[in-house]
N, C-alpha and C positions, 0 to 999 in steps of 0.2 A: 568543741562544738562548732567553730565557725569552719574547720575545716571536714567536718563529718555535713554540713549546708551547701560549701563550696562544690564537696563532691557529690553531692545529690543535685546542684544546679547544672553539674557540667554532664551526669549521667540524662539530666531531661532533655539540655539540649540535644545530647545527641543525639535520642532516642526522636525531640522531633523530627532533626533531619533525616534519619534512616526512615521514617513514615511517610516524610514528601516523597523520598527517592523512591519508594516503592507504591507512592502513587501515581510517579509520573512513569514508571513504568507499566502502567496499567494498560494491556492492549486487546481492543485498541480502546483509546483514549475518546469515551462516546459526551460530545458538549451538543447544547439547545432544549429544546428547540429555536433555530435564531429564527429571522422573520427581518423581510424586506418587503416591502410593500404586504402584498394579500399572499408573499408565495411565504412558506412554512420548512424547516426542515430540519435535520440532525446531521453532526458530523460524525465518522468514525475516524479519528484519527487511528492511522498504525505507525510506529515509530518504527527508523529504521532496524533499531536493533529486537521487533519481536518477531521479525523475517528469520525460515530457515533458506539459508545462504550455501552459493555454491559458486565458486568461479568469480567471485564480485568485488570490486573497491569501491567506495564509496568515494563520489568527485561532487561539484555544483556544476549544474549544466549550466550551457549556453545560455541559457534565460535566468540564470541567477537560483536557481533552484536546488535541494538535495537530491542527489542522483547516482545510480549504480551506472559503474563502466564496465559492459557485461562482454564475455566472449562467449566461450561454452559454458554458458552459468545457467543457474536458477534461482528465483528468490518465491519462498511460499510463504502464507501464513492464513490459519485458520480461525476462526470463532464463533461459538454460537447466538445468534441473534436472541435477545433479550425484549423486554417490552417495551422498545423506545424505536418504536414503530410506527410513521405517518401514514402509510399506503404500500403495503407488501406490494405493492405493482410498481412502484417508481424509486427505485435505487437506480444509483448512477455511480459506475467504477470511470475515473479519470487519470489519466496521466500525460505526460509528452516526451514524445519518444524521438531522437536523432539518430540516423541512420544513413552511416557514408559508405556507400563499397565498391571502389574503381573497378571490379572486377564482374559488378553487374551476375554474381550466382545464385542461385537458389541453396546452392550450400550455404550459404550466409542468412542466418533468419531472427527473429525476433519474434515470439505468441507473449500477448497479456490478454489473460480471460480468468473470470470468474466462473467458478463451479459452486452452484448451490446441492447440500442435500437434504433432502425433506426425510423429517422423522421417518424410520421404517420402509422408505421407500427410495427411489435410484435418484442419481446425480442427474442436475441438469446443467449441461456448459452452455456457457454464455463469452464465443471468443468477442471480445471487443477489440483485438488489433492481431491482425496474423500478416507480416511484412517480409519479403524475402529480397537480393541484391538486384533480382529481377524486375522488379516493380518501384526501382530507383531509390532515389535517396529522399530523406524526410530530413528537412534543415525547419527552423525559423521557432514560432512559440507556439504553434497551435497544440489545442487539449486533442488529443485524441480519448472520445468517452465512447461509453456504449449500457443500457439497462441492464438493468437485471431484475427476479421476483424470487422474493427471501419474506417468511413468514419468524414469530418469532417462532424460538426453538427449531429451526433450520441452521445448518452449519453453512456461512462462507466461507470459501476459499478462493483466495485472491492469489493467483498465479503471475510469477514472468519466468517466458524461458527464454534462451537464446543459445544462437552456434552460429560458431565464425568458423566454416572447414575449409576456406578458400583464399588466401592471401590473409589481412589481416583486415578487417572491415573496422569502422568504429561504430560502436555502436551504445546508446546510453539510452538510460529509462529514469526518469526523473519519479521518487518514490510515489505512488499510486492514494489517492486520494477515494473516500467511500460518503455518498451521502446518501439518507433517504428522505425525500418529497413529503410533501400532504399529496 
């Protein structure tokens, strides 16, 4: 008997931990509303791993962050908006992006944008960073963000692309953050 208990304790615990694991994998990962002063909002977290990936390792940038080290890559990932909605008009797609390329080309690029699509109806992109060798290099912490308007039952898709076809650039994107406003 105490070992027909034993193995019933040790089949629950694992059974809780295989329930955590597959709720922390839940993406993305939606917490709040939090609340700072009178401003209101929602996070979506997306974890690195519910990116489809192309070209990418994963490093911590220069500011202490998780970060893809991109060359010719891609990182997508999609979801349909739910009812944890403050203002379809004020989402904000975030990240910060480092970009060295002695060789100053336009062959060397980096896009992060969001594509919204609305039920039954076309895609709207939303580029919030499109940076080439040309238009120099991006060092230090700042967020590079930009809006976006996502109703629920609209599908996000949170894009980065990048190509390095010209010497060897560096180039990195620290994983991309999603909120939405009141």
């Amino acid at each position: 008997m105490k070992r027909t208990v034993f193995f019933l304790m040790i089949l629950a615990l694992l059974s809780v931990g295989v329930a955590e694991e597959a709720l922390a994998q839940t993406c993305p990962s939606i917490s709040g509303p939090h609340s700072w002063g009178p401003r209101y909002w929602f996070d979506y977290a997306i974890a690195p791993g519910c990116y489809t990936t192309s070209g990418v390792s994963s490093i911590t940038s220069s500011c202490g962050f998780g970060a893809w080290s991109l060359g010719n890559s891609s990182a997508s990932f999609s979801f349909t908006v739910g009812s944890q909605v403050l203002d379809a008009t004020k989402w904000t797609a975030s990240t910060r992006i480092y970009f060295n390329d002695t060789n100053n080309s336009n062959g060397n690029w980096v896009y992060f944008a969001v594509n919204v699509t609305h039920p039954n109806t076309t895609v709207t992109q939303y580029p919030i960073v499109s940076w080439s060798g040309t238009d120099g290099d991006i060092t230090g912490c700042a967020l590079s963000s930009g809006t976006f308007t996502a109703n629920t039952g609209d599908v996000v898709e949170v894009l980065v692309l990048s190509q390095a076809a010209v010497g060897s650039p560096t180039i990195s994107v620290e994983y991309p953050s999603i909120t939405n406003d009141q």
